[in-house]
N, C-alpha and C positions, 0 to 999 in steps of 0.2 A: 606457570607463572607468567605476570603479563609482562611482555617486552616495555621498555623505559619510553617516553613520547620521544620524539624527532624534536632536536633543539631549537627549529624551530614555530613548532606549535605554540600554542598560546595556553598557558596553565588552566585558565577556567573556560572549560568547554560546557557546552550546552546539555550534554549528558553528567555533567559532575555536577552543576549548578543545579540541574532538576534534581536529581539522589541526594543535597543537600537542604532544599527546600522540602523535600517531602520525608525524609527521616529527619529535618529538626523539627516537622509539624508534628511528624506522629511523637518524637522528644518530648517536645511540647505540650503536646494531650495526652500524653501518660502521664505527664507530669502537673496537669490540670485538673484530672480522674484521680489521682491518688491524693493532690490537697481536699478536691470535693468529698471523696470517701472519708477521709480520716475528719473533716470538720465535721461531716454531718454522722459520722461516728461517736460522738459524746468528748474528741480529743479538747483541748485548748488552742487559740489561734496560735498561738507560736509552737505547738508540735505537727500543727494541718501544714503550718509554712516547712517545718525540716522534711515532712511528706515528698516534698515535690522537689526538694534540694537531696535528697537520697535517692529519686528517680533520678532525675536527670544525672545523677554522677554513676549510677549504676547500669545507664541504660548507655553511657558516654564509653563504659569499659567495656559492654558489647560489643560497641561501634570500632572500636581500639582493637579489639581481639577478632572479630570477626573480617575488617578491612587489611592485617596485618597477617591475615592464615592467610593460603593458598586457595585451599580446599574448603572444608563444611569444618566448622568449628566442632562440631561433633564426631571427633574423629581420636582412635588411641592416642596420638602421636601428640596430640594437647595435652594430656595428660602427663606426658613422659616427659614434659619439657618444665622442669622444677623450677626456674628462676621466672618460668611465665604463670606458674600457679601462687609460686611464694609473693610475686610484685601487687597483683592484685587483692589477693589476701592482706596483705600489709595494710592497701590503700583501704580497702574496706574496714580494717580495724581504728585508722585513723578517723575515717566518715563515722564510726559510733562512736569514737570519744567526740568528734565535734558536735555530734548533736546531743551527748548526752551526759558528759562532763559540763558542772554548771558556770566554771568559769569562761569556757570558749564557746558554749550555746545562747548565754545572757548575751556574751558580745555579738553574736551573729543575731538575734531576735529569735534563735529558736528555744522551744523545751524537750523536753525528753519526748521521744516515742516510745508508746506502747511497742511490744515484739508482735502483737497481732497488726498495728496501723504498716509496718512493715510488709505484712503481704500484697499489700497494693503496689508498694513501689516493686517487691520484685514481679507482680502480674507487667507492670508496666514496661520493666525491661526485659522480661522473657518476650513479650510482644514486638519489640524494638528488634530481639534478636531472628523471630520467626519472619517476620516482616524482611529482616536485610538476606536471611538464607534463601527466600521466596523469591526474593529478587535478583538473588545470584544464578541460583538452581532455574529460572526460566524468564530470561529476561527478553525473550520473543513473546510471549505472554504482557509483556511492561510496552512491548512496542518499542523496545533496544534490540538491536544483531550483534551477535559475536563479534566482530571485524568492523570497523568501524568502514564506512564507504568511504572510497575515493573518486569522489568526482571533485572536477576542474574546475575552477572560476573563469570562466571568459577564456583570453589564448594567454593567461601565463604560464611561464615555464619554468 
């Protein structure tokens, strides 16, 4: 597990800033790829828009589970942890009545999705999730080190 920052470091480092520009991009164009697949699909605009509103909350629980393990998400020990299987399950049953229950979808502008226009959104968050373990599992490959360097600004001490 990673040790806490020194209280006096500064919360947004240049390594969190970049890992958050570049997994909200890829966020982003999954969730870009999955409204284009599903409109040009045969759907109606307002199920092409719940497309990209069920990526991004699907690929956001990766991000959640994958940033809050230790280890490789794909591991027994996720499994055995019941109140971490049952919390996202819950939040994903919710995400299908909102897009598919007519009186909370009219209010959001979306419609029903097809269960086929849903494979795109999960291609788009399994990719969000290989993307974040790739970048954990070899972050000398990303041009990150393990240890972050200490070197000195000038003579302060």
């Amino acid at each position: 597990m990673r040790k806490p920052r020194r209280r006096g470091r500064h919360v947004l480092q240049r390594r969190s800033l970049a890992d958050g520009f570049s997994f909200g991009a890829l966020m982003g164009a999954a969730g870009y790829l999955s409204f284009y697949m599903a409109h040009h699909g045969g759907v109606s605009l307002g199920a092409a828009q719940a497309s990209p509103y069920v990526t991004i909350v699907l690929a956001q629980y990766m991000n959640i589970l994958s940033r809050r393990t230790a280890g490789s998400l794909f591991t027994t020990r996720f499994a055995a942890n019941r109140p971490l299987v049952v919390a996202p399950a819950t939040s994903l049953a919710l995400v299908v009545a909102i897009t598919n229950v007519d009186a909370a979808s009219t209010w959001l502008g979306f419609e029903p999705m097809r269960w086929r226009d849903w494979i795109w959104s999960v291609v788009g968050a399994v990719a969000f999730l290989l993307a974040f373990e790739f970048a954990r599992r070899w972050p000398r490959h990303l041009g990150h080190n393990e240890e972050p360097s200490r070197r000195r600004r000038g003579n302060r001490r």
